[in-house]
Steps between C-alpha positions, in 0.01 A plus 500: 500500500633708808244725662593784377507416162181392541413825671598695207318227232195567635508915566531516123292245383221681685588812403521376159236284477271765633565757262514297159152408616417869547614552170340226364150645630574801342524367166235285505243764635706735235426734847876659461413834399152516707690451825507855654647378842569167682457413874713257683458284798651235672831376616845557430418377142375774389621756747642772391835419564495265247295618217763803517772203503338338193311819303537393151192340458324803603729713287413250186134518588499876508357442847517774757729504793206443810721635819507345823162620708740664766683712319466877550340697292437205307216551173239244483340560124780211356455279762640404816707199640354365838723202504653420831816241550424243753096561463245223481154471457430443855583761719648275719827438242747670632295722689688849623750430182295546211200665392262207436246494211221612688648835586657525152131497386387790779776706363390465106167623661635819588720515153122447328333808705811701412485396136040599542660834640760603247311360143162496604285149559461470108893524452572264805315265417593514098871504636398167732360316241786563262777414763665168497511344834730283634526259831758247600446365877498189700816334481598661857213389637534144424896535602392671773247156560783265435774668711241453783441211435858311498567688797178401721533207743318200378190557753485860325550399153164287522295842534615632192236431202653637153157457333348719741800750438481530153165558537550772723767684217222434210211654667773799556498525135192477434440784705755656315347428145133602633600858625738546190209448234262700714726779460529485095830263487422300155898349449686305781792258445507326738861270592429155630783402780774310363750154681372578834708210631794587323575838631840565735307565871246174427803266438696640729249455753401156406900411441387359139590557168123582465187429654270304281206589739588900446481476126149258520366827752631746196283305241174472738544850572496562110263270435245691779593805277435411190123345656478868616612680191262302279194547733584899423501430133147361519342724702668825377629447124598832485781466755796349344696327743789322405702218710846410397642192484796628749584108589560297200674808361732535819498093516700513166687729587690373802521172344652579144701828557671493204217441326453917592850597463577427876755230663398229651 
């Protein structure tokens, strides 16, 4: 499969994938109608390039259109889209090219106190606890970790430690899931990364078809999630915190296209 093909296989099947699980949350909480607003962050996944690219799931859900956080003028009470192409967890993805998730998470802040401002801390926080949430970050980081990694001189590559770096991107989100329940956030999908190894830039880099190693990093980094996201469903049952299964779906995808309507 060329690499651009490729390219394209797995845009969609994240896009795709990410919103049939969205809907699929929906119906299962029966939440459709009792979602007043939705807030995005993330990557390019969810940016809002591309959920303007690919609306229809919105438009079938009846979901509101959440505009992107720098638009002028823009109105907050449906929801906003902080999503940022190129973004990581770590501020150090891309840094100077993306707005990471960190400062995605200081701008909903100010979104919240505009929100206490305009309907009052009772209506805020009934709007908050309503809203769907959605987050889909990481797989630049761990590109960004194995791009720097086929590149580094053998001495270097011996001081990188990937356990210690996916550490690093899961206390990021549990930061992130901490100060998003303490401000009334109740429902957060939340997109696991997808073929890591797999994606254009990592083979490129690595002159492979894939890299095995890449795809192993995706699933520890989804594993370290999943740890997290269950340790939030014990201690705080009333913060429902989905993880998608972004890999296997993806995972199918690229290997039986035609299986989805796509060539191979």
């Amino acid at each position: 499969m060329g690499v651009f093909r490729m390219k394209v296989l797995l845009a969609l099947s994240v896009v795709i994938g990410a919103w049939v699980v969205v809907a699929s949350f929906l119906t299962v909480v029966d939440a459709v109608k009792s979602v007043p607003a939705y807030f995005v962050f993330g990557d390019s996944v969810l940016d809002v390039v591309r959920t303007t690219m690919y609306p229809m799931p919105t438009q079938a859900l009846a979901l509101p259109f959440a505009p992107p956080y720098l638009q002028p003028n823009a109105t907050f009470n449906k929801g906003i889209n902080f999503a940022s192409g190129g973004s990581g967890v770590l501020n150090t993805t891309n840094a100077g090219l993306a707005i990471p998730l960190g400062v995605q998470l200081k701008q909903y802040q100010n979104v919240t106190a505009v929100l206490v401002e305009e309907l009052g801390v009772v209506g805020a926080k009934n709007l908050i606890s309503k809203a769907l949430f959605l987050i889909a970050s990481g797989s630049n980081d761990l590109t960004a970790f194995l791009i720097s990694l086929a590149t580094a001189s053998p001495a270097e590559q011996k001081q990188y430690n990937a356990t210690q770096y996916i550490s690093s991107m899961i206390d990021g989100y549990t930061t992130a899931f901490e100060m998003l329940y303490a401000s009334g956030t109740r429902k957060v999908v939340l997109f696991g990364v997808g073929l890591t190894g797999c994606s254009p830039s990592v083979r490129s880099a690595n002159n492979s078809a894939y890299v095995n190693p890449g795809n192993e990093l995706a699933l520890g980094y989804n594993e370290g999630l999943k740890l997290v996201v269950d340790g939030f469903h014990t201690a705080v049952p009333d913060f429902h915190l989905v993880l998608t299964d972004s890999y296997d779906f993806i995972s199918d995808m690229v290997k039986n296209p035609t299986s989805f309507g796509m060539y191979s």
